[in-house]
LUMMARLO-76854 format. One record per residue (C-alpha): residue number from 1; y negated, x negated, z. Coordinates in steps of 0.2 Angstrom, whole numbers, plus 5000, padded with zeros to 4 digits. Example, Ala and Ser with C-alpha at 12.3 -4.5 7.8 and 13.67 -1.06 7.14 Angstrom:
<sites>
{site 1; {5022; 4938; 5039}};
{site 2; {5005; 4932; 5036}};
</sites>
This chain:
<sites>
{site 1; {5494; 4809; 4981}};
{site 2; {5486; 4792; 4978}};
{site 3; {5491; 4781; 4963}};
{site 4; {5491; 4762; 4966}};
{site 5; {5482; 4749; 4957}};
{site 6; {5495; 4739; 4947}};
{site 7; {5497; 4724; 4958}};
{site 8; {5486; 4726; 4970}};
{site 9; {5496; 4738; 4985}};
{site 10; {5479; 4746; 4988}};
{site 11; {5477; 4763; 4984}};
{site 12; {5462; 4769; 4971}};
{site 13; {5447; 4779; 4973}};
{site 14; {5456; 4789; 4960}};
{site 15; {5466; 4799; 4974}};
{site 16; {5470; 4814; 4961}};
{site 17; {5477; 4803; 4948}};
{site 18; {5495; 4804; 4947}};
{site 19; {5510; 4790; 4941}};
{site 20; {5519; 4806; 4936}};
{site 21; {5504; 4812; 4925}};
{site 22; {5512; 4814; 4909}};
{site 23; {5501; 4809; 4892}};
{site 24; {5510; 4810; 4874}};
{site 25; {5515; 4792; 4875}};
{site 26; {5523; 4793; 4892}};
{site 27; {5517; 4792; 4911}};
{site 28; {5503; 4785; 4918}};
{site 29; {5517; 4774; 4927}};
{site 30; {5528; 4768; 4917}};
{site 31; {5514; 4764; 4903}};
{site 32; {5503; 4758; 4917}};
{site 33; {5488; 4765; 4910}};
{site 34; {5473; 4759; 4919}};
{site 35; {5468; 4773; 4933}};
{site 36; {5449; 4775; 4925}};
{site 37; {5459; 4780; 4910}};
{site 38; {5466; 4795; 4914}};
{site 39; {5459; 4812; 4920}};
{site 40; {5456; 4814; 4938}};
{site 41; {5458; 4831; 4942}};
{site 42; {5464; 4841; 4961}};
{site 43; {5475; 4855; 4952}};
{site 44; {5492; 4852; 4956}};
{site 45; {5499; 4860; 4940}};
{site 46; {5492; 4855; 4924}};
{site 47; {5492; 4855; 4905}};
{site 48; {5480; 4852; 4889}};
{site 49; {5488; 4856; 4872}};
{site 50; {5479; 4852; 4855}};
{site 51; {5481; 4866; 4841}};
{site 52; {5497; 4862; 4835}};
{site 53; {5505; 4865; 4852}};
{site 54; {5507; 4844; 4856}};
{site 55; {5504; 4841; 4874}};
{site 56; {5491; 4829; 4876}};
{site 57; {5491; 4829; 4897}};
{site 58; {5503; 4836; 4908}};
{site 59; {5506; 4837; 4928}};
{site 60; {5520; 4845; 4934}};
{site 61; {5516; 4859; 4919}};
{site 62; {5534; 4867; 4920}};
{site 63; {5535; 4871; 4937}};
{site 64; {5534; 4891; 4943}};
{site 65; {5521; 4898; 4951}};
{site 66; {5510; 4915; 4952}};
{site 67; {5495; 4914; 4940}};
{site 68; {5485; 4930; 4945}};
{site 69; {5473; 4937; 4934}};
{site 70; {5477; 4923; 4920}};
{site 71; {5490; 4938; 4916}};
{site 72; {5478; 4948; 4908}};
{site 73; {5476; 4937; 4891}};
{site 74; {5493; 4943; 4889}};
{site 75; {5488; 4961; 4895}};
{site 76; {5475; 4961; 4879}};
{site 77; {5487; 4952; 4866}};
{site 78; {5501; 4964; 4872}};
{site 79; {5486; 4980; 4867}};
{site 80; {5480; 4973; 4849}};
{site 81; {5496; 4972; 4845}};
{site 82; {5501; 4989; 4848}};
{site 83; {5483; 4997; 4843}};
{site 84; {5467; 4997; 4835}};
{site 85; {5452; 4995; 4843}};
{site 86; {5446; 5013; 4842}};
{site 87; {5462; 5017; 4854}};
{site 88; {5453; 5027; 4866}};
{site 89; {5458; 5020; 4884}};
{site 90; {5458; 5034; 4899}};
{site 91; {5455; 5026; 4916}};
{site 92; {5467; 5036; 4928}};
{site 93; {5465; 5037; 4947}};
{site 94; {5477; 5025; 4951}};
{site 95; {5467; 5014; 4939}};
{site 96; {5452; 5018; 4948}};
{site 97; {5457; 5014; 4964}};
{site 98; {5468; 4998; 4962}};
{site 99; {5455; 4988; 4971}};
{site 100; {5451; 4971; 4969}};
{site 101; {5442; 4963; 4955}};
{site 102; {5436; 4977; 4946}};
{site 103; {5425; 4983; 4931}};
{site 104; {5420; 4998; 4943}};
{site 105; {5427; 5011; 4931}};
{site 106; {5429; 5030; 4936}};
{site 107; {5443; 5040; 4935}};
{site 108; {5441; 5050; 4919}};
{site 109; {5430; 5037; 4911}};
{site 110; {5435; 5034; 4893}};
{site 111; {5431; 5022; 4880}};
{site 112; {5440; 5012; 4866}};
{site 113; {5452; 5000; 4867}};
{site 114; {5438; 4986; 4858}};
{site 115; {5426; 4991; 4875}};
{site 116; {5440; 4991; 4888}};
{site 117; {5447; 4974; 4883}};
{site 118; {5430; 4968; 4888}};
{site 119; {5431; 4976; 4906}};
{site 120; {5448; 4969; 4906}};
{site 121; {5442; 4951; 4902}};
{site 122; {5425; 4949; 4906}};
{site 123; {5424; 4954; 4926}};
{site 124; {5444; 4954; 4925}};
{site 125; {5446; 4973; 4931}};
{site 126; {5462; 4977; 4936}};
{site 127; {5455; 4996; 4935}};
{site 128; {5455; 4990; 4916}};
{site 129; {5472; 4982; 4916}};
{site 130; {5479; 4998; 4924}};
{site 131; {5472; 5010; 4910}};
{site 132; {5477; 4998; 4894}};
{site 133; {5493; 4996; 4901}};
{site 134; {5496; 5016; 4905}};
{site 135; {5485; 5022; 4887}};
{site 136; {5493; 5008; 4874}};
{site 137; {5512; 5010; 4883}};
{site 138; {5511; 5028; 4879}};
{site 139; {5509; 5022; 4860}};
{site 140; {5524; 5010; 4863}};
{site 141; {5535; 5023; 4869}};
{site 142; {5529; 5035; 4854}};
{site 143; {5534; 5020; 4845}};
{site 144; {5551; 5015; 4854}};
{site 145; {5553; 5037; 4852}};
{site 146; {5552; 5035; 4834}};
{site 147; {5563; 5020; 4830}};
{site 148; {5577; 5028; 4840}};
{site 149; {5577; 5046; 4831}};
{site 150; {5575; 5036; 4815}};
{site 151; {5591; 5028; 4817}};
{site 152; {5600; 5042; 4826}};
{site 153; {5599; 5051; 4811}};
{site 154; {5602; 5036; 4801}};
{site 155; {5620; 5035; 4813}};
{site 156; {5624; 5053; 4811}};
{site 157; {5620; 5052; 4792}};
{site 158; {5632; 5039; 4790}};
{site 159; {5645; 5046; 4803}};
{site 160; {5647; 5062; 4792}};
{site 161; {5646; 5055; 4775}};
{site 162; {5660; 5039; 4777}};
{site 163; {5675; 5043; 4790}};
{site 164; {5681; 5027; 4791}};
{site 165; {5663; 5020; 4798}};
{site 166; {5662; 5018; 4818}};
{site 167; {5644; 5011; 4821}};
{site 168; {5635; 5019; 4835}};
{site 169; {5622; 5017; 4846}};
{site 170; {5625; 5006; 4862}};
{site 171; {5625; 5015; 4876}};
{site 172; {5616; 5004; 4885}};
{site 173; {5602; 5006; 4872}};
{site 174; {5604; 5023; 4872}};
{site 175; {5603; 5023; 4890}};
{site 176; {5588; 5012; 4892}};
{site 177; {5580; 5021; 4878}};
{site 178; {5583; 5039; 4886}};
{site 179; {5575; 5034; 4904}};
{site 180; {5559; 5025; 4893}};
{site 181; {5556; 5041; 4884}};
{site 182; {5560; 5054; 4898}};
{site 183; {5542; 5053; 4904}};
{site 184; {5529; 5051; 4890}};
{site 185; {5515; 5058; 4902}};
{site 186; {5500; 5050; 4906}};
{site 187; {5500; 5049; 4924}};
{site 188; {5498; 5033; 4931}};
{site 189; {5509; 5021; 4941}};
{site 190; {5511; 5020; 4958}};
{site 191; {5517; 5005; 4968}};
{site 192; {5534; 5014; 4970}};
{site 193; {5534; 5024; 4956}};
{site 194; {5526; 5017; 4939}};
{site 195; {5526; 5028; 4925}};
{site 196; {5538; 5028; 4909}};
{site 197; {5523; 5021; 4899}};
{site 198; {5516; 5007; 4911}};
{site 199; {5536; 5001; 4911}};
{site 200; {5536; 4999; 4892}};
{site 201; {5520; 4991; 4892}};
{site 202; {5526; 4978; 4903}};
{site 203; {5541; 4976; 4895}};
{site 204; {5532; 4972; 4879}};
{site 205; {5522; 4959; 4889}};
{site 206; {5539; 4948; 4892}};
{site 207; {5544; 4951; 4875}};
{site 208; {5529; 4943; 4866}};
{site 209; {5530; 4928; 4878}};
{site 210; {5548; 4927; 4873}};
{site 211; {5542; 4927; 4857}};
{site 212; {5530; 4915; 4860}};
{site 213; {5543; 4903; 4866}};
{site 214; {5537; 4906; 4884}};
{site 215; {5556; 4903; 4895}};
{site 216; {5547; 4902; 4913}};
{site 217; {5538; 4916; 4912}};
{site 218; {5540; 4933; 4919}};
{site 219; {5525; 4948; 4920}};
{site 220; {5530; 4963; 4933}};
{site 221; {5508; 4971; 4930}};
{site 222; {5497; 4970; 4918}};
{site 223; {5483; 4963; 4930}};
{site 224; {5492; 4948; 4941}};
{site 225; {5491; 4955; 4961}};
{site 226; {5506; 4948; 4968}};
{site 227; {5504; 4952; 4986}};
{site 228; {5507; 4970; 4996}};
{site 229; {5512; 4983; 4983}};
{site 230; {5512; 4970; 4970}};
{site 231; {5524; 4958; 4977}};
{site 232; {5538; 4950; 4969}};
{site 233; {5543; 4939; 4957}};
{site 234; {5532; 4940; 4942}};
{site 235; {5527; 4920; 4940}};
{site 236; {5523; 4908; 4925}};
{site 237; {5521; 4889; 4924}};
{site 238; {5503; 4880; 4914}};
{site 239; {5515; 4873; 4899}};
{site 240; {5520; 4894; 4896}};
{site 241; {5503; 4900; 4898}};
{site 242; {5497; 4886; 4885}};
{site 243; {5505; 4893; 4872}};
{site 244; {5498; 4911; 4874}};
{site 245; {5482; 4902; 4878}};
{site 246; {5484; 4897; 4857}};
{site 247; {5491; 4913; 4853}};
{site 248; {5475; 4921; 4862}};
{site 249; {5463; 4911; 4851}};
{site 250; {5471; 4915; 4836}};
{site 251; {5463; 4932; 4838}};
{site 252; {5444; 4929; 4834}};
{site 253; {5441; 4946; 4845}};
{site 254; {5446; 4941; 4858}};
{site 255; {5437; 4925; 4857}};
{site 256; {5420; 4933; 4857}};
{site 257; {5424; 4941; 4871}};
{site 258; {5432; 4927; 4881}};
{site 259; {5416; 4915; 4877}};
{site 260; {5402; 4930; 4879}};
{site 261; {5396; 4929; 4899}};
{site 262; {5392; 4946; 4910}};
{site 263; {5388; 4959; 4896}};
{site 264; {5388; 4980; 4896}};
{site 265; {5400; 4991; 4889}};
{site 266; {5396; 5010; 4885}};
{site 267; {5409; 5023; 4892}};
{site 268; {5410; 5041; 4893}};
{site 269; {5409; 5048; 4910}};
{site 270; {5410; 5067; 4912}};
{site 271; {5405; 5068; 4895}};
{site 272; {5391; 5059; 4894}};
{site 273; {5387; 5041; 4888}};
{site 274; {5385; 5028; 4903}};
{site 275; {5383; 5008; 4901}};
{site 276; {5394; 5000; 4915}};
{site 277; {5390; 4981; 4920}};
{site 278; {5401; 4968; 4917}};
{site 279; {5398; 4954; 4928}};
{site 280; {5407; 4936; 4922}};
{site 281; {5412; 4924; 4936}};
{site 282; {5417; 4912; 4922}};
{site 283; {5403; 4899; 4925}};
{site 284; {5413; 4888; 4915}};
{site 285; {5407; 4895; 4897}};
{site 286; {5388; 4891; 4904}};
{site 287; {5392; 4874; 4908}};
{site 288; {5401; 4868; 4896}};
{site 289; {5395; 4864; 4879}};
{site 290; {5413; 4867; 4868}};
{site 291; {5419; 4878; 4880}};
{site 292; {5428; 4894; 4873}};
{site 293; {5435; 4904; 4886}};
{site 294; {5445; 4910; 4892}};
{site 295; {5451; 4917; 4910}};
{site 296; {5450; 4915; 4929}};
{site 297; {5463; 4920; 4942}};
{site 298; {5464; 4920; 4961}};
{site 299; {5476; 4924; 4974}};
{site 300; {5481; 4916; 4990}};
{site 301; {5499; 4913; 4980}};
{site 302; {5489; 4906; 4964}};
{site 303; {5477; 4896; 4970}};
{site 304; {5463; 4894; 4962}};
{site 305; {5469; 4895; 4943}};
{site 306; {5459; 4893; 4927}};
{site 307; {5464; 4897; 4907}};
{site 308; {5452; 4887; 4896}};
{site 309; {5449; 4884; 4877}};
{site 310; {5435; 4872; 4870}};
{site 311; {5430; 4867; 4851}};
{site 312; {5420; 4853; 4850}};
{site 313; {5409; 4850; 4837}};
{site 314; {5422; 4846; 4822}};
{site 315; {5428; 4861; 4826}};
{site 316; {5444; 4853; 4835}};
{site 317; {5454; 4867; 4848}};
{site 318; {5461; 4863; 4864}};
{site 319; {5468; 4874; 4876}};
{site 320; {5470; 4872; 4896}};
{site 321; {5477; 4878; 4911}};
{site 322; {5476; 4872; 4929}};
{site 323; {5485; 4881; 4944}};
{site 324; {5481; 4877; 4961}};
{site 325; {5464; 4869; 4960}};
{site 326; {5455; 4864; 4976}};
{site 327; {5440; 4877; 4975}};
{site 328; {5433; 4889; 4965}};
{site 329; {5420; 4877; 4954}};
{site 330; {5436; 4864; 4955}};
{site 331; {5445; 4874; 4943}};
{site 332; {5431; 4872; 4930}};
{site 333; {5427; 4853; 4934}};
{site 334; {5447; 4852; 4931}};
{site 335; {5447; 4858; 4915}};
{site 336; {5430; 4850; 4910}};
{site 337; {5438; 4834; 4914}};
{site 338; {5453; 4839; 4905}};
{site 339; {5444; 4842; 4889}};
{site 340; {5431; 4829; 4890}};
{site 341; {5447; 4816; 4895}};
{site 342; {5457; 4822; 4878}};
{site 343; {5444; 4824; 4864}};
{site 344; {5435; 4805; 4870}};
{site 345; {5455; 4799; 4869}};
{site 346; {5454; 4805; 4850}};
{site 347; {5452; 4789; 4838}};
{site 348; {5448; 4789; 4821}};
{site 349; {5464; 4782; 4810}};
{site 350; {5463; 4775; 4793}};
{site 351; {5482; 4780; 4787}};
{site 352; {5480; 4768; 4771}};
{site 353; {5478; 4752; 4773}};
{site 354; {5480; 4737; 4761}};
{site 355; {5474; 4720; 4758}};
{site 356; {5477; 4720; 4740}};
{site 357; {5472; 4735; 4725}};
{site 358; {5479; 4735; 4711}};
{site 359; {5469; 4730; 4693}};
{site 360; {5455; 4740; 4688}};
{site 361; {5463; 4742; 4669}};
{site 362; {5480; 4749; 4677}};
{site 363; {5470; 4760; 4689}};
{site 364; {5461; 4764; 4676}};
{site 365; {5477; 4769; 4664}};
{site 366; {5485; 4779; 4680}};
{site 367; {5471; 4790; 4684}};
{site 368; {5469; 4794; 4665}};
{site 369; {5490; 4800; 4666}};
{site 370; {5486; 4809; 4681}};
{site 371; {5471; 4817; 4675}};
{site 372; {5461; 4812; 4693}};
{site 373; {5443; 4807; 4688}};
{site 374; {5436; 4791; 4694}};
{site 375; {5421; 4799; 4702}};
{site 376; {5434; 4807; 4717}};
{site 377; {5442; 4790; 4722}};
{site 378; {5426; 4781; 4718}};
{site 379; {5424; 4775; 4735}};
{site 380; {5442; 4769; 4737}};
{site 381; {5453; 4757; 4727}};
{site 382; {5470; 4763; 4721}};
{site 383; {5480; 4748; 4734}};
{site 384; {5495; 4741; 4731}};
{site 385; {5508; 4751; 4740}};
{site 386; {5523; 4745; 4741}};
{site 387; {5536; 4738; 4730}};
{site 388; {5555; 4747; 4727}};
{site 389; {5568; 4738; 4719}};
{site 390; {5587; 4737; 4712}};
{site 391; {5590; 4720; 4715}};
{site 392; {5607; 4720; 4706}};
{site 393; {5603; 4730; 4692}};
{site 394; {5585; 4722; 4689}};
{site 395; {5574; 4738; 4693}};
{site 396; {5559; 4739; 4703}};
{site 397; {5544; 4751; 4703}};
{site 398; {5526; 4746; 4710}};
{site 399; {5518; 4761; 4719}};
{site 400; {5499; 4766; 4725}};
{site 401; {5492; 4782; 4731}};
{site 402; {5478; 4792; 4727}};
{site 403; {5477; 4800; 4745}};
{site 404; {5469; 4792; 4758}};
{site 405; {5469; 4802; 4774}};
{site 406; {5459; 4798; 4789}};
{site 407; {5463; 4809; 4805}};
{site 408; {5457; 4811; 4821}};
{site 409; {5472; 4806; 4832}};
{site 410; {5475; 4804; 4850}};
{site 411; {5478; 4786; 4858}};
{site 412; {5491; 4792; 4872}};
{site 413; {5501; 4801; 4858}};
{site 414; {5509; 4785; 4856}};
{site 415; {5505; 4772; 4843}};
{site 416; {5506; 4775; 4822}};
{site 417; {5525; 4774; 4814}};
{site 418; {5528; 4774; 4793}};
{site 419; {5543; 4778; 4782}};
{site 420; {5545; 4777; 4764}};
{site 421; {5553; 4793; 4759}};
{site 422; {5562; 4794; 4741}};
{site 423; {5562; 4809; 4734}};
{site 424; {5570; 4806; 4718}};
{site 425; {5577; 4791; 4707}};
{site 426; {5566; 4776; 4703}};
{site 427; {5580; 4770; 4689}};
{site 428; {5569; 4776; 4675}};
{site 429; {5551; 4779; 4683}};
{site 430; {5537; 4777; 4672}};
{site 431; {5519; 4775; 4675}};
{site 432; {5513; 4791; 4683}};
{site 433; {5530; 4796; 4692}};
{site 434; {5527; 4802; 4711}};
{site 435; {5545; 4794; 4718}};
{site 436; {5543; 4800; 4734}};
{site 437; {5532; 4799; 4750}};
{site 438; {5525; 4787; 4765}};
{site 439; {5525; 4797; 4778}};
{site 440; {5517; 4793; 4796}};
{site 441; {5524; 4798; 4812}};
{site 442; {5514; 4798; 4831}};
{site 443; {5528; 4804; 4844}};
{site 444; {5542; 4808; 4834}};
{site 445; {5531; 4819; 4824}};
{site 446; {5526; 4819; 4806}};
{site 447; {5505; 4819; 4805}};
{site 448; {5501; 4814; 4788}};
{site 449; {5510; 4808; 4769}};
{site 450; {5506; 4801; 4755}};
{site 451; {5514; 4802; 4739}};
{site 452; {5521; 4786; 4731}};
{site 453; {5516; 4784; 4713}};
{site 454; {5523; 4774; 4702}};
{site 455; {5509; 4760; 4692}};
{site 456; {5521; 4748; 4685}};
{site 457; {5538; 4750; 4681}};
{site 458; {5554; 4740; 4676}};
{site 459; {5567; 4751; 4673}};
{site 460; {5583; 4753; 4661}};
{site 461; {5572; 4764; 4653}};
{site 462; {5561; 4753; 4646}};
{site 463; {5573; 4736; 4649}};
{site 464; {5588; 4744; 4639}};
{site 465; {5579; 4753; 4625}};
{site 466; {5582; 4772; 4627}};
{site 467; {5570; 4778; 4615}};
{site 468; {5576; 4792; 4608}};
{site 469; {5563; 4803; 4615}};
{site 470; {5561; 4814; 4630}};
{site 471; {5579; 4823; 4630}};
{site 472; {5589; 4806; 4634}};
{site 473; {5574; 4802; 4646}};
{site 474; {5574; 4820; 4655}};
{site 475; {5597; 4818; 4654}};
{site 476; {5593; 4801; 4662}};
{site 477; {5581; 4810; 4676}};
{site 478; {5593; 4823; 4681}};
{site 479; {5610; 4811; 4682}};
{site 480; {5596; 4800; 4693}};
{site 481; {5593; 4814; 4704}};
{site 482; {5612; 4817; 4705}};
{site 483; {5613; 4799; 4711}};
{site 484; {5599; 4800; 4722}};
{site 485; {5605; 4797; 4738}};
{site 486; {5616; 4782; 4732}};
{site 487; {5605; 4775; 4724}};
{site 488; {5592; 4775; 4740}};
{site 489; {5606; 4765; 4750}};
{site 490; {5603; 4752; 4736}};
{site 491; {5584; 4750; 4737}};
{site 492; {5575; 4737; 4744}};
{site 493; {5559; 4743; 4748}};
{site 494; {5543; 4730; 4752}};
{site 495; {5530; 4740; 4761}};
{site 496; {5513; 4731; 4760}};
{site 497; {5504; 4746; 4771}};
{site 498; {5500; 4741; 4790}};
{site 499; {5502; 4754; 4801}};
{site 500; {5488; 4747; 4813}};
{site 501; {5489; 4751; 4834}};
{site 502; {5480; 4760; 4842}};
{site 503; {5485; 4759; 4860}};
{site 504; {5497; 4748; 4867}};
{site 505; {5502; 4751; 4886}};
{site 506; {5498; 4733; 4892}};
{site 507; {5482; 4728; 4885}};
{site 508; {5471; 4742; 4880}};
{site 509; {5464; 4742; 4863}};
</sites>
């Protein structure tokens, strides 16, 4: 799809830039951002997302679709959850003979769960996928098994000992319960008969991306194949796989594994220790300074998909995905532009700024109050705020900061926003008082405050003579706080702060 140069009815150069592209402040459309400006990339579902889980770019990332062996990052979050690394993993022969990407395990092989996850990962064996799923779902059930005798006996105890009680298990639980633990064996799934343990592993999988907020997501294997056997309706969108894309680098071990390229693993293979190969086809980790990880898929249904992470050199993360890229290396050039597009759209932001500071013998007196040394604002004079005031009652209170934040933010995420928050009663503030807090918003969202500290004061405190000592001013304070949210309607509050732009959709700054 080609978008248009504004005006000029001639399509771009750009042919994989999208009006529909979302960025945090809106479309490429409707903010008609110039086409240079935005990422150029032949996925046809996409997403970045910074740490905190705020899109940065998105195209068409809510939409369905098949995401192969992208499914095995969930595979190994699914396993450290539910064991330790020293787990040992037993590669079964329906593991073995799964077929297509593979770690070229053997039926019988063993090894723990912290080498598996690396076959699992690295070459993206579904042989792997197959014995985690079967070894760690056996742990599940032993769990589920547990649980459910624990509160049977917990039911039966309180059934005889209170008469009147009629809590009791659902018999759809018990039900669902009863066909999960029937069969705790070992023996691996077939394509029309899975085992008991393989079942509950899956299960878990959709339950941690529920967890996870993930609504469009559903995993029916722990490897991805969605053709012949493996056909049916396991899918997931770029926005979903996002947020286990974060959840995944929460984990630092399986960050290791996802940045280290082809590797060996030691298993044991008819007793004896053997080093497998793994061989990475993740050329993305070599060719891309920040990049992190994190996992390839590939199927005819998938397209050529890619989950990547990157942080750069001030340690910043971002996650990607892309579904249906146009080749192999496509998928990688996607994400690279991805990343490369987001962290150069980051601008530093000075959150404070004011034309005028207040005099160095106040400053001086308010540090000293607050106990703050000089030395750590040394660099920075303590500006004048913002003024509150009473008009009717002739109160007013002058406030500064000490706080003086400077972020990294992102120019698409819309431009800078600021709100004086009272917290409590500025009717008898002193010197030294924090009243409340200027807060700064980017898209709705609170990214930074500041508290507001009183520096001068006139107030009934001082005006009308209540000197009789802290009791009168602490009964003063708490009658104040009662009053607080009448008397915010009353203030008039004079905010000398600029909240500067940083990107405005019709002239690019």
């Amino acid at each position: 799809m080609h978008t248009w140069c504004s005006g000029s009815g001639i399509p771009t150069a750009y042919a994989d830039v999208r009006n529909t592209d979302q960025t945090q402040a809106g479309s490429v459309g409707s903010l008609s951002i110039p086409v240079d400006q935005c990422p150029s990339i032949t996925a046809e579902m996409a997403i970045v997302m910074d740490e905190q889980g705020r899109v940065l770019f998105a195209r068409d990332a809510y939409q369905a679709n098949p995401i192969a062996s992208i499914t095995k990052v969930m595979t190994a979050l699914v396993a450290l959850e539910n064991a330790p690394l020293t787990t040992p993993i037993t590669v079964t022969q329906e593991a073995a003979r799964v077929g297509e990407s593979s770690a070229h395990l053997k039926a019988g092989d063993t090894m723990p769960l912290s080498e598996a996850l690396k076959a699992l990962l690295i070459p993206s064996g579904n042989d792997a996928a197959i014995s985690i799923a079967e070894s760690v779902g056996t742990l599940i059930l032993q769990k589920q098994k547990a649980t459910s005798t624990t509160e049977g006996s917990s039911h039966a105890h309180n059934k005889s000992g209170n008469k009147n009680t009629k809590k009791q298990l659902d018999p759809t639980l018990q039900n669902s319960t009863s066909a999960l633990t029937a069969n705790t064996s070992t023996t691996a799934p077939t394509s029309a008969n899975h085992s008991a343990a393989y079942e509950a592993f899956i299960q878990e999988m959709n339950a941690y991306a529920s967890r996870l907020g993930c609504s469009n997501t559903l995993y029916e294997n722990p490897h991805g194949l969605d053709d012949g056997a493996f056909a049916g309706n396991l899918h997931s969108c770029a926005y979903d796989q996002a947020l286990i894309a974060l959840e995944a680098m929460k984990h630092p071990e399986l960050e290791k594994i996802v940045s280290t390229g082809s590797t060996n693993i030691r298993v044991k293979r008819n007793g004896i220790d053997t080093s497998v190969a793994l061989t990475s086809h993740n050329t993305f980790i070599k060719n891309y300074h920040f990049a992190r990880g994190i996992k390839t898929g590939t199927t005819d249904a998938a397209g050529y998909a890619f989950m990547g992470a990157a942080r750069d050199a001030q340690g910043r993360l971002l996650v990607s995905v892309v579904l249906k890229s146009r080749s192999d290396q496509d998928r990688f050039k996607d994400t690279q532009k991805l990343f490369e597009w987001a962290y150069g759209h980051f601008v530093e932001y000075h959150f404070i700024n004011c034309s005028q500071a207040i005099p160095d013998e106040q400053a001086a007196k308010l540090l000293n109050k607050l106990n703050v040394s000089e030395d750590k604002i040394e660099q920075h004079k303590l500006p004048v705020l913002a003024r509150l005031s009473i008009s009717n009652a002739n109160i007013s209170a002058d406030v500064t900061t000490t706080h003086f934040p400077v972020h990294q933010v992102n120019m698409f995420g819309g431009n800078i926003t600021q709100r004086v928050v009272l917290t409590r009663s500025i009717s008898h503030a002193r010197c030294g008082d924090e009243v409340g807090t200027l807060q700064f918003y980017q898209n709705n969202a609170v990214i930074e405050e500041v508290p507001l500290i009183v520096y001068q004061a006139n107030s009934k405190t001082h005006d009308e003579g209540f000197s009789l000592g802290g009791v009168f001013h602490a009964i003063e304070e708490f009658l104040g706080r009662l009053l607080q949210n009448n008397a915010e309607s009353d203030v008039t509050i004079e905010l000398y702060n600029t909240a500067h732009l940083i990107h405005d959709a019709r002239s690019r700054v």
